[in-house]
C-alpha positions, 0 to 999 in steps of 0.5 A: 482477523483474517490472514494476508494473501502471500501473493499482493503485488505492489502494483496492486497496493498502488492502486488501492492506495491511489484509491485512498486518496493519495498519488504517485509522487516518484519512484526511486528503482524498484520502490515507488513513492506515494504523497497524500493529496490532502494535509498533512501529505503523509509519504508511503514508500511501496516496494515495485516486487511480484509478491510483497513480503508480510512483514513489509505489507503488515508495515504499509497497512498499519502506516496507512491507519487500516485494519488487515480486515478493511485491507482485504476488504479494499484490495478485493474491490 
């Protein structure tokens, strides 16, 4: 298992998440929010910050069903 990159911005996790299928629903200040454009249009709120801290980018990745390797993976893409 590889080790998560400390400096993943949030708008780099948007677009790999828009690339999974979802689209910008809103955002509320510093957080966009994310809506599933197939059922059962599942939400993922995503922090608008410089760096995302682990913890909160370990949270976004198992919400989204992925593995930190198929993460990586995407966000090298």
């Amino acid at each position: 298992m590889s080790k998560l990159p400390a400096n993943v911005s949030g708008k780099e996790v948007v677009k790999l998440i828009l690339r999974l299928g979802y689209e910008t629903d809103h955002q509320t200040g510093s957080h966009m929010v994310l809506r599933q454009i197939e059922t059962p249009h599942r939400r993922i709120t995503i922090p608008n910050h410089n760096e995302i801290a682990k913890g909160t980018l370990r949270a976004i990745i198992r919400q989204l069903g992925l593995t930190r390797d198929e993460f990586l993976y995407l966000l090298k893409q």
